[in-house]
N, C-alpha and C positions, 0 to 999 in steps of 0.2 A: 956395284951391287955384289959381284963376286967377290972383292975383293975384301968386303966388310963382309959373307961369309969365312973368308980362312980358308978356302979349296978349290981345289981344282977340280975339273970335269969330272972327272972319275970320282973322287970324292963326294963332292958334292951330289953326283946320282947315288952314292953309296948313303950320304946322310939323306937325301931324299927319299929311299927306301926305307929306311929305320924310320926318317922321323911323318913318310905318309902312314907307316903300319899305327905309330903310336897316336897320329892325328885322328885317325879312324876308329879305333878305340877310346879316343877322346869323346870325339864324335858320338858315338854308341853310348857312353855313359854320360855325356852331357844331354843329348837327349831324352834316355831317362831320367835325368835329374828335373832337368826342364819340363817333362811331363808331367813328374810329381808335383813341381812347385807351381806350375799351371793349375792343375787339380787343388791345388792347396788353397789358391789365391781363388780362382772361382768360390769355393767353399767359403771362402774368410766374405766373400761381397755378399754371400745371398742374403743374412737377415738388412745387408743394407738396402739390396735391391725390392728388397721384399717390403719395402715401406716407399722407396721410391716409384716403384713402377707401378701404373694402376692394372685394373683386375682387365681390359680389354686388352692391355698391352702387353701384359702377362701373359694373356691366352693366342695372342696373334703370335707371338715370339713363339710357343710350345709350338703350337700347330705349324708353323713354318719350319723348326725344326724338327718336329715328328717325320713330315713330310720327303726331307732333308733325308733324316736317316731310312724312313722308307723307302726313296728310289735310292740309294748306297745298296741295302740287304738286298732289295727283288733281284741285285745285281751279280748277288754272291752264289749265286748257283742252290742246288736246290737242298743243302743242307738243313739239318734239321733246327743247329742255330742258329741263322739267317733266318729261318721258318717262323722262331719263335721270335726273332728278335722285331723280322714286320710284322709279325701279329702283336707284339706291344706296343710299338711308336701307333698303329691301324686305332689298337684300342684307347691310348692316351689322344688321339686327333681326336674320334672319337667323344668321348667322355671330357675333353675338357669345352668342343663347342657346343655339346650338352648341357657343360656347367652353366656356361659364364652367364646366359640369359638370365636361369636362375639364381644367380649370386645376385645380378643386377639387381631385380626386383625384391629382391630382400633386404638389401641397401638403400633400396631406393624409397622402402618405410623404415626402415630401423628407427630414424630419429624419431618416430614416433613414440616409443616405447621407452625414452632417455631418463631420468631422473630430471634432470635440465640440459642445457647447452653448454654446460662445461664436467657434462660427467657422461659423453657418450658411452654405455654400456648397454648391454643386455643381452641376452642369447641369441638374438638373429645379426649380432654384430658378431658374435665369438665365433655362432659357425660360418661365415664369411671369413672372417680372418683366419682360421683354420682350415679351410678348401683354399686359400690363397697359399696358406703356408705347403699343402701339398702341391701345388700349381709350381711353389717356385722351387721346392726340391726335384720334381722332375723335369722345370726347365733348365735348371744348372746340371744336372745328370745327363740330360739332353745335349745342351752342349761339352759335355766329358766325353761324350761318345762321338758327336762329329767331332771334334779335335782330334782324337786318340785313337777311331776304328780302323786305323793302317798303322796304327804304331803292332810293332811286334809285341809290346810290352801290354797291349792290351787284355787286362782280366776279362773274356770274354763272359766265362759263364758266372762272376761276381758279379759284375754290370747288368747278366741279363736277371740274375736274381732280385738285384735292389731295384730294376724298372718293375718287374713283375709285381712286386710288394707294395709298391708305390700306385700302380697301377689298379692292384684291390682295393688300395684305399680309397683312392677318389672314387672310385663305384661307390663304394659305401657311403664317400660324403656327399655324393651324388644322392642318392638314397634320400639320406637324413636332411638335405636341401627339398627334397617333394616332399617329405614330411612337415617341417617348420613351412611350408606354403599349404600345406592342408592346416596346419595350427594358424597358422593367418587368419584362413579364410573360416573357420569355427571360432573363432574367440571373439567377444568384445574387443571392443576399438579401446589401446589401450591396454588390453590385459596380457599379458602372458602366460597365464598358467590354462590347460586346455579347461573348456566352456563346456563343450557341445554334449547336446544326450547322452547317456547311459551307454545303448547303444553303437554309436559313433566312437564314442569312448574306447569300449570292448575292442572294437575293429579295429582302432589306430594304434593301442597297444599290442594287440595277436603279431600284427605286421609288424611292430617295433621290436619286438623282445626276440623274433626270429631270424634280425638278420645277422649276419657271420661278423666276429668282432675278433680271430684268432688274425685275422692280416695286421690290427694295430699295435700287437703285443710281440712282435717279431721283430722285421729290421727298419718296419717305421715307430718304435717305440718311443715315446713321446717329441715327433717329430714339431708338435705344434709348439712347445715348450722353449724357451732357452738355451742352448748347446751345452751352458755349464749344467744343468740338471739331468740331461741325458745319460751321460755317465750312471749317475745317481740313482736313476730307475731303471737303468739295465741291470744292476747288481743286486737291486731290490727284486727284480722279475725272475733273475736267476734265485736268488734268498727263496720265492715263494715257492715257486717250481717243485724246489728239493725240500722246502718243507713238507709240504701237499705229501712227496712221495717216503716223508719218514713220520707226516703224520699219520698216514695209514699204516706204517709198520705196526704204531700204539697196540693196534691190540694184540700181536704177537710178544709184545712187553716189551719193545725196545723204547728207548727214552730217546725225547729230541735234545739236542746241545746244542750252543751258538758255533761249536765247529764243523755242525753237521749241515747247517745251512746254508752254506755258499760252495757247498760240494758237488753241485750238477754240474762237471765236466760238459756231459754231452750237451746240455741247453746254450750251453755259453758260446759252442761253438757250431751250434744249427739253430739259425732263431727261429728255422719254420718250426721245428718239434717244440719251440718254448712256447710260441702263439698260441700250440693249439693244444699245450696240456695248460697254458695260464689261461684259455676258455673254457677248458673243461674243471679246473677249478674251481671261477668266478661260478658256474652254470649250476656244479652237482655240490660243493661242498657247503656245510650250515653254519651259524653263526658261530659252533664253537671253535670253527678251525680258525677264522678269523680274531676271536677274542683271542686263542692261543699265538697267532702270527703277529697281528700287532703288538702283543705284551713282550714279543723277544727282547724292547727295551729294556725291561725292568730285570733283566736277565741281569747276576753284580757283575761280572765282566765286561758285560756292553755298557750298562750305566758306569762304571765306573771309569772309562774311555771315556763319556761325555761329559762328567763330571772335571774331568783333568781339563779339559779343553774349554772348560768355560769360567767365566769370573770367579774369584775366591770369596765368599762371603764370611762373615764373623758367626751368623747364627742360622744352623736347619735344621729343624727340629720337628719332628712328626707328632704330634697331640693328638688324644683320644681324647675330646667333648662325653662327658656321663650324659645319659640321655635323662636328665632330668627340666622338670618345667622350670622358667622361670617368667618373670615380668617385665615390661617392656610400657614406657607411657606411649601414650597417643600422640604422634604429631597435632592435631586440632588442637588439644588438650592436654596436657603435658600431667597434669594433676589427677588424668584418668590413667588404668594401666591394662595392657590388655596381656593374656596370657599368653605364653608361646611354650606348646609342648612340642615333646620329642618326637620324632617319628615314629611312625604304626603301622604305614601301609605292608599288607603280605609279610613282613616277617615279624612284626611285633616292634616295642624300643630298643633299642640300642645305641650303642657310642656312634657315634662321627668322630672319622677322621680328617685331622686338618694337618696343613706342614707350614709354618711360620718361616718365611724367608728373610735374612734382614744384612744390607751389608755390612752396617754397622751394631753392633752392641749395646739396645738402648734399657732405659729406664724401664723397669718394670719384665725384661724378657728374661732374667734370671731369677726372679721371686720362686717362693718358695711353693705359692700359688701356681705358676704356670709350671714351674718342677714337677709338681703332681699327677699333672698332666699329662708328661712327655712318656713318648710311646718305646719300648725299644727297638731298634731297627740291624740289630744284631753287632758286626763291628764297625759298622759307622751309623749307629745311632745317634751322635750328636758331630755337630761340626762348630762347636761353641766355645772361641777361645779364651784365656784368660785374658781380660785385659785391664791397665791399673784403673782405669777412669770409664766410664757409660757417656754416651752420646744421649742428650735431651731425648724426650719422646721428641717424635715426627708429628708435624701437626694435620699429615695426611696418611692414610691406610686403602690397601687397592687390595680387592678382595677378587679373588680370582680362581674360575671355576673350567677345567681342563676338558679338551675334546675326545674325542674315542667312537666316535656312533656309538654313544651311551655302553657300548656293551665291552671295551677296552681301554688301557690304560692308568694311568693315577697320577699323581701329581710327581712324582719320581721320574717318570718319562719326559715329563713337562721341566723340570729344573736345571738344567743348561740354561732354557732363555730366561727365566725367572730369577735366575742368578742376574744376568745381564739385568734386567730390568731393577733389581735391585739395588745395584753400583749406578747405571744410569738416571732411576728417577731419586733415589738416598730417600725411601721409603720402605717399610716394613711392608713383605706380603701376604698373603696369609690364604693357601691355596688348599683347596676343598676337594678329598678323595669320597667322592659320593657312592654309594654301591650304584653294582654294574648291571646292568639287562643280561643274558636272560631270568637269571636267577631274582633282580628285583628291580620288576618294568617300571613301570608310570604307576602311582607315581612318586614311588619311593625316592628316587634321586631329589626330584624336586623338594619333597620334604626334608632331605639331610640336608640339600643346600639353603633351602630359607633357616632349616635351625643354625646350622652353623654361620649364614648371614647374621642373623639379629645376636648370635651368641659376639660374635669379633663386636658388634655396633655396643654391645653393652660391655665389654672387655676388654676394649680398644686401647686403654692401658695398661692390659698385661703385655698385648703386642709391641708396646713401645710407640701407640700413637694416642694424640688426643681426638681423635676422630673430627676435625672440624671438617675434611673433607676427604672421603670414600668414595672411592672407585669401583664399579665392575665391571673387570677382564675376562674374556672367554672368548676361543676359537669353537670353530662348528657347533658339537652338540654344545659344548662348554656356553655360546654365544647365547643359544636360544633358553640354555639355563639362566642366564645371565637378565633375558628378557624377563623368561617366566617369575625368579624370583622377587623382580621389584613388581611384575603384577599383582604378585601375591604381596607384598610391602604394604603397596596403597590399599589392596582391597581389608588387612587387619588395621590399616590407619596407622602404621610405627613407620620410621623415617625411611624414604628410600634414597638410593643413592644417589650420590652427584652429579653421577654421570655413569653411560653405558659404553664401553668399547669393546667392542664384537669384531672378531676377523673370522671371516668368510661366515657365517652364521646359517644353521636352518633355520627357516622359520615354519614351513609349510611339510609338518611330517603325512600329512593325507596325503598319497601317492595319486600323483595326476603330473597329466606332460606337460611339458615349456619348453622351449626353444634350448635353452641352457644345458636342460635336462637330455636332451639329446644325445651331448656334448659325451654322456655317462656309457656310449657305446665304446668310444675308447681310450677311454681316463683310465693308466693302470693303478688310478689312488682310490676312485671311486666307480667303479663298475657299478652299471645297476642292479647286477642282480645282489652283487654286494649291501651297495644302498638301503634296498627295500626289506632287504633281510636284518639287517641293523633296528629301520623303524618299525618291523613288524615283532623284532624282539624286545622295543622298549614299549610297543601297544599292549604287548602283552599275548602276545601269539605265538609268540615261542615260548612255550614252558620249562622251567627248570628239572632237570634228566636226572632221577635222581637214584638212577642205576648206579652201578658199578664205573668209575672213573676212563677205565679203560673202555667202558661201550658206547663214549661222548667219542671218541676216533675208530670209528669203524672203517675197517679198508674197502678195498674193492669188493672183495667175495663174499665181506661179512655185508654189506651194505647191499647186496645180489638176494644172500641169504633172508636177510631181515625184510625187506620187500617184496620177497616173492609170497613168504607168509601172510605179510599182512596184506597183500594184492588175493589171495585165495580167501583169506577172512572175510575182505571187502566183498568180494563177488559170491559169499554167501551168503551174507547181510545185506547187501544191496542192488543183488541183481533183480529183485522183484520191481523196487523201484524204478527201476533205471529204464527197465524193458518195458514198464508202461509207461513213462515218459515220453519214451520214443516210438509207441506205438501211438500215442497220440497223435503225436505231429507225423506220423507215417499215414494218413488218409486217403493218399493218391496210390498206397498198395504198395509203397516201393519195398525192394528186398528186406526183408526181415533180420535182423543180426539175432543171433541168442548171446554170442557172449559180446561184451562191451570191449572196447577198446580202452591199449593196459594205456596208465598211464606215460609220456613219453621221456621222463626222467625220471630219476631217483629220487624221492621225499628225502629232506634230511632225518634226522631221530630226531629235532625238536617236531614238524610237521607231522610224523609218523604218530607222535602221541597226540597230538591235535586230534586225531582222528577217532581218537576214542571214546565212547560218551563217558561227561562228567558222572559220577556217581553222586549223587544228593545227599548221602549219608554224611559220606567224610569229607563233603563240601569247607574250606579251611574259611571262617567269616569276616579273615578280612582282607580276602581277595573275592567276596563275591559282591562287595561294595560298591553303587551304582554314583554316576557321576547326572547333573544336570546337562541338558542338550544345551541351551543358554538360547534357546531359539533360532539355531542354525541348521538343523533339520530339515529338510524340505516339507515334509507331512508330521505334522507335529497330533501324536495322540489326544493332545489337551489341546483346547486353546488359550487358556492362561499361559502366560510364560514363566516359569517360573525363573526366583530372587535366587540368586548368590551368594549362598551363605559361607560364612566361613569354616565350617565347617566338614561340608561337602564338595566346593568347585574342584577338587584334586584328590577324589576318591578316587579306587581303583578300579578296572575294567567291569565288565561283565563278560558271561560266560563268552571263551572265543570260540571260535569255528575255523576251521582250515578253509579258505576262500581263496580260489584263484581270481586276480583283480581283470585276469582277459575276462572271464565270464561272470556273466550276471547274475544273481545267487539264484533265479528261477530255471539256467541252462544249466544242460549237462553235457558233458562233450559229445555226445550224439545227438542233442538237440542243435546245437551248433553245427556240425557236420550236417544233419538235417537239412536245416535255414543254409548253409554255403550251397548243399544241392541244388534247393529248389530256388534258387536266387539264380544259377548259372541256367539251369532249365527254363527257367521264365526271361533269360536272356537280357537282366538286370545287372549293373556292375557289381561285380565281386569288391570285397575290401582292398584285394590288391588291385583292384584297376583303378579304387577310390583313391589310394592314396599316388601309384605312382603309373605314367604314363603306357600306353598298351606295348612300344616298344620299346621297353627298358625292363629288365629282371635284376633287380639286385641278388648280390651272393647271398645265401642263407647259411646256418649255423648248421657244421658238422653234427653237432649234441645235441641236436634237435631241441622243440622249444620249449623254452626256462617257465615252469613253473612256478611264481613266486606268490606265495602268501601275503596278504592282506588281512589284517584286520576287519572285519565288517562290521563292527560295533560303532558308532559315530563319538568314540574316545578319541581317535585321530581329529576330529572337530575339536574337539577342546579347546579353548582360544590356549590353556595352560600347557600344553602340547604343540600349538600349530600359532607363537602368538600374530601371524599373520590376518588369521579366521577369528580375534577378537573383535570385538563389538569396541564402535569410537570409546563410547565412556570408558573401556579398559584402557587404550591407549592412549587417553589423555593422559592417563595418571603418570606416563612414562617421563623420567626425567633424560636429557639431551642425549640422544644416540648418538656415537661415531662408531659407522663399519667399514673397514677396508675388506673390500673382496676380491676376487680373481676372475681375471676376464674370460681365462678357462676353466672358469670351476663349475662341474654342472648344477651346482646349487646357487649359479649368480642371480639368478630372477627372483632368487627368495630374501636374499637383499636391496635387491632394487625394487621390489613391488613393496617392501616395508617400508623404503624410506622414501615411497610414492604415497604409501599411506599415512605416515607422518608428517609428510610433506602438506598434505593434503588440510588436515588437520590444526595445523599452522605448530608445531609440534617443533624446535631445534634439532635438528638430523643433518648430518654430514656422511657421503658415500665418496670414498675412494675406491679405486678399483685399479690393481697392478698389476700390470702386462705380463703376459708370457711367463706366467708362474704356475703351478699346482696348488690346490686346494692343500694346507697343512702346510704350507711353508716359512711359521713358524718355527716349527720343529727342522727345518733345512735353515736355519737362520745364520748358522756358521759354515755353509756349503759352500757360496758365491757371494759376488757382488750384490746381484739382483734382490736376493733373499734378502742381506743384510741391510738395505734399504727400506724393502719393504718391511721387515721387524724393525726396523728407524721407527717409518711412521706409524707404526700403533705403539710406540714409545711415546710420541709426540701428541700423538691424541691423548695417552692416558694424562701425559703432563697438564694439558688444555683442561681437563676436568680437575686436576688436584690444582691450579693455580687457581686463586677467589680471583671472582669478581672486582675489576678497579672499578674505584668512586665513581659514582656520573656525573658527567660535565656539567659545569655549572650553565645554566642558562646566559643566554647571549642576549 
């Protein structure tokens, strides 16, 4: 052995010395290498484990490693991060043998609630699968930490940050698990969307809307998701962050720019301070920050990024529809014709616009006819090349109507995948920029897009189709447009289409809970207070501001200023009322307030004007335009029902009212505080002890509770708004539904109770539902794998509706 080193005693302890120093440093960075790649591989297993291991196994592994690092820390003397670090493994034992019981029993009805047995979905599956998904980030962190708390290299206070964050969370889903079991036990067998009293209602939402939702927006930011998305919405989280704070600059006159928004240094690198200014955003800012935030696509520099990156088309072309009538035959009767005017609601006629997508350059798309037409769109106003020869008309057309919560985007934003779709299915598209809420609610959209519907069905050959078979495509709001307009199809009797394909769709915009909807406490795509501000601006409850441009972005001080005003206005107008309200239900003598309590967040400027009485003079006549109830009213004034004319089913509101959907339009928040008093005095359960257990306190929201407007006018009933709440005869008339939805979208129950109610009906409906993705992930269709899959299959459904009908088989 000496001899095969080459030295001698001496030498050899001299190379022993050199090469133990160098062993030893080997050592030390093999180690840390080994650490990381340990950490690394853990990480790579959990979404696998995470489907392997069931939800008791899950929870016994935490708890015995909780345990694990519990006796390690009590042992590290009396440090303050020893301190904290057993008081997280204390509270994750804790809170996950809290959970697991009730995961169980929400599992253990889900399949109740299924569409069938080959489409398990629904919101008491998604939040189960999502308390599992935080279950197994902190069991794999769990063991990061026993592996690694004697490494030197251990990040002590990153580690104790991401158990901490991880640890709010499951409170919270802890939470929203005794919520969906109080939605259990209130709802029909069967239903999902909440049931229960008025009432009950009020209560389950006060509790809902007030608990803390800044832990999900931070370093567990969309941990439920995919890994490849995550990225994706951290950059997006940072984007909103430093928008929020340059869209308050606005009204010192500064302008926002697409280089101004991914400039929050400090968010990016404290995800507590992003949690909980992207809470305080979601909570205090109005609909128009959001219609300004979403639209950063149509900003040319960003679109024109998307553009590059997606299929090259022959023809896009933006057309402006003249808002003139034209004629349309009857399907029954083809030799009748029925009229189809332009739109009217609230703003009067005007053009529609539409954008013609087509990969190829067919017959009839360069007439001199559809030239007339075309809009300019400045320096890329056409993408229409020359070419020697035309491709045949298409003997199919997919008419396709874009998402936004009614109040953002256009079909611009939408053209990336629309390209794709256009190379994939080699059909002309023909994709509908409808105006936007607030400025024109319900239901003006609806009317642009049936005109410009029956306009492509009767013009199908300027688009380059023969129209033998049409399509309509639409995400979210896009989907439920998608609905509405073939209800309106059948109800004028002109053709409806061949088929509907809807990805992720609302249906159900009357604000009320579901399991799904839960989901909306920490979705950073759909927050609810986001949500409800959306539907409340296409009910028609947000009013169009038709101040000065710059007093739609009010900063902080100016939005302090403008509130404290009309807070002193209020309480001179309305303190009469208010102080005998509450003198009423003060009978038992209790202390008297004189002044009311302020309200406990900011009104946006749309709600601030809510508040002001209509004036009857300059009433505009055709937004005071009343719709039929259709007999879904609870207390119906008449008792005829009244018919469905074509004329009115899609009129527009009546007068709104600023309503908060916590209370009942007869309470006032001292009436309520009232009723909370003398409910604990009478030693009855409070709504927090209804919904969650006596020892257990969920976190509550720093920004205390969200305010959000409702509509109170029964417009949100509209079956043409909510087509969920149609009466069967409307949903007969539907021709074959396919929706793909998201198993974390908080609007999946509004797809699966429609395609329970056409199911029901004996109605053709098809429900996919794709894992571990976000609501809008169309528009991520070139992000990942997952995405581009899931844009596959709503390629694949549209194709199922443009492909006829084969012969039927001959009898046997």
């Amino acid at each position: 052995m000496e001899s095969a080193w080459g030295a001698g005693p001496a030498g050899a302890a001299g190379a022993a010395g050199a090469g133990g120093a160098l062993a030893s440093k080997r050592d030390k960075e093999g180690s840390k290498s080994r650490s990381r790649r340990r950490w690394r591989k853990v990480k790579a297993k959990a979404p696998v484990l995470l489907h392997s291991m069931d939800l008791r196994t899950m929870t016994q592994s935490l708890v015995t490693l909780a345990e694990d690092n519990m006796a390690f820390f009590s042992s590290q003397g009396p440090g303050e991060t020893a301190r904290r670090l057993l008081g997280v493994f204390a509270g994750v034992r804790e809170q996950a043998l809290a959970l697991e019981p009730a995961l169980g029993h929400l599992l253990g009805v889900a399949h109740l609630f299924d569409l069938d047995a080959e489409t398990p979905a629904n919101g008491y599956r998604s939040l189960v699968h999502t308390a599992r998904c935080c279950l197994a980030h902190l069991l794999h962190k769990s063991r990061y930490v026993a592996a690694n708390r004697r490494s030197i290299f251990f990040r002590t206070s990153h580690n104790l940050a991401e158990l901490e964050a991880y640890l709010a969370a499951l409170t919270q889903l802890r939470a929203l698990t005794y919520c969906a079991q109080r939605l259990l036990a209130s709802n029909q067998p069967g239903g999902l969307f909440f049931e229960g009293d008025e009432g009950l209602a009020a209560d389950f939402l006060r509790e809902y809307v007030t608990l803390h939702k800044g832990c999900f927006y931070g370093r567990c930011l969309g941990f439920q998701f995919t890994p490849a998305i995550r990225p994706f919405l951290q950059t997006i989280s940072i984007g909103l962050v430093s928008f929020g704070e340059h869209y308050k600059r606005n009204e010192t006159g500064l302008s926002v720019t697409a280089s101004s928004l991914f400039t929050g240094g400090r968010f990016a690198i404290d995800p507590e301070l992003r949690g909980a200014e992207f809470e305080r955003i979601t909570q205090n800012l109005d609909v128009h920050f959001w219609k300004a935030f979403w639209n950063i696509t149509e900003i040319e520099v960003l679109s024109s990024l998307a553009n590059m990156a997606s299929a090259t088309v022959r023809v896009s072309r933006l057309l402006s529809l003249p808002p003139e009538a034209f004629e349309m035959p009857l399907t029954a009767d083809p030799k009748l014709m029925v009229t189809i005017s332009p739109p009217l609601a609230h703003t009067g006629p005007g053009p529609v616009l539409v954008r013609l997508i087509s990969y190829d350059l067919r017959e009839g798309q360069d007439s001199e006819q559809l030239n007339s037409l075309v809009k300019s769109e400045g320096s890329r106003s056409l993408e229409l090349w020359p070419r020697p020869q035309q491709a045949p008309r298409s003997p199919s057309l997919v008419v396709h109507i874009h998402g936004g919560g009614f109040v953002a985007q256009t079909s611009k934003s939408h053209e990336p995948y629309l390209k794709s779709w256009a190379q994939e299915l080699g059909v002309p598209i023909l994709s509908i920029d409808y105006s936007l809420a607030p400025e024109a609610p319900f239901p003006r959209a609806l009317e642009e897009c049936f005109y410009a519907y029956c306009w492509a069905v009767k013009h199908c050959a300027l688009l380059g189709s023969t129209g033998e078979r049409i399509c309509l495509a639409g995400d979210s709001a896009g989907g439920n447009l998608c609905f509405t307009v073939s209800l309106r199809a059948a109800a004028y009797g002109v053709r409806v289409p061949d088929g509907i394909m809807a990805a992720y769709p609302a249906t159900m915009l009357q604000f009320t809970a579901s399991p799904s909807r839960l989901l909306s406490l920490m979705d950073p795509l759909l927050p609810l207070s986001v949500l409800s501000k959306c539907v409340s601006a296409y009910a028609g409850a947000e009013t169009e501001d038709h101040s000065n441009s710059d007093q739609k972005a009010l900063g902080m001080m100016g939005l302090v200023r403008r509130d404290t005003a009309l807070l002193l206005r209020d309480l001179r107008l309305g303190a009469s009322s208010w102080l005998n309200s509450f003198l009423e239900l003060s009978g038992h003598k209790s202390q008297p307030k004189s002044v009311p309590i302020a309200e406990p967040v900011r009104r946006s400027v749309s709600e601030a004007a809510l508040a002001q009485p209509e004036d009857p003079v300059g009433t505009d006549p055709l937004k005071s335009l009343t719709i039929h109830d259709l007999s879904l009213r609870g207390n119906s004034e008449t008792s005829d029902t009244p018919e469905l004319s074509l004329s009115d089913e899609t009129l527009g509101p009546s007068t709104p009212s600023d309503v908060n959907f916590l209370l009942r339009p007869e309470d006032t928040p001292e009436k309520v505080e009232s009723q909370e008093e003398m409910s604990t005095k009478d030693g009855s359960s409070s709504c927090l002890s209804g919904t969650f257990p006596e020892d257990f306190l969920p976190r509550r929201s720093s920004q205390g509770p969200t305010q959000i407007p409702l509509y109170s006018s029964p417009i949100a009933k509209n079956p043409f708004m909510s087509p969920l709440l149609a009466p069967d005869s409307m949903l007969q008339t539907l021709p074959p539904v396919h929706i793909v939805a998201c198993a974390l979208d908080p609007i999946l129950d509004d797809s699966v109770m429609f395609a329970r109610r056409l199911r029901s009906l004996g109605k053709p409906v098809t429900l996919r539902v794709v894992e571990d993705l976000p609501h809008g992930f169309l528009s991520l269709a070139s992000l990942c794998r997952e995405t581009r899959q899931a844009a596959a299959l709503c390629v694949e459904r549209i194709r199922q509706i443009l492909t006829p009908p084969g012969p039927a088989a001959p009898p046997v």
